[in-house]
N, C-alpha and C positions, 0 to 999 in steps of 0.2 A: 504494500500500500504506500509507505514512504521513500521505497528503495533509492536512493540515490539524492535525498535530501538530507542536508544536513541541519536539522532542526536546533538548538538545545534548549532543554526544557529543565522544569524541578516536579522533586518529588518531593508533598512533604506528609509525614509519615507522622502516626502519634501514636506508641505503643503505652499502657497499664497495667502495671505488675509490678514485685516487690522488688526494692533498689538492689539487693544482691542479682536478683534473674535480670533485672534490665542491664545490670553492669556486664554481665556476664552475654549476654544476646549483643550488647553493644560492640565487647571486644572481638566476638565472632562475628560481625557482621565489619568493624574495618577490617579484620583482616581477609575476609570473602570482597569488598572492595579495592583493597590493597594488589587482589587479584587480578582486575582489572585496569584497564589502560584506558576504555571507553565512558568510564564514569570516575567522576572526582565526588569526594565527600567533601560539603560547601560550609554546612555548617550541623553541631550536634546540641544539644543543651538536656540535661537529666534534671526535673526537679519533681519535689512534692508540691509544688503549687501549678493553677493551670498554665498552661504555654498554649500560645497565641502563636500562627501563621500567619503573617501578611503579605500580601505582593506590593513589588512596587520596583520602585527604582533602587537599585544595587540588589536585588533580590542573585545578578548573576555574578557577583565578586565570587573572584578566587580564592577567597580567606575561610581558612578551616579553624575555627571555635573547640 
């Protein structure tokens, strides 16, 4: 369907579960990224309060958190 467009997009993601399993989900997942060439991890944030997704502008900075 997109073959040969180079789109880039986000994904953003909001897992709930106890801070050990999320730590532990989070280390296996940069390193299942770390595998990859085709995806950069942009930004991460772990808390006990809600977190908020917003788009906008800088949404595609290269800075990893």
């Amino acid at each position: 369907m997109f073959e040969g467009i180079e789109l880039k997009a986000n994904l953003g993601l909001v897992l709930r579960g106890e801070v050990v399993a999320l730590k532990g989900f989070v280390e296996r997942l940069d390193g299942l990224i770390s595998e990859s060439s085709d995806v950069q991890l942009v930004h991460k944030h772990l808390s006990a309060s809600k977190i908020w997704i917003n788009e906008g502008d800088g949404m595609n900075d290269s800075k990893t958190a």
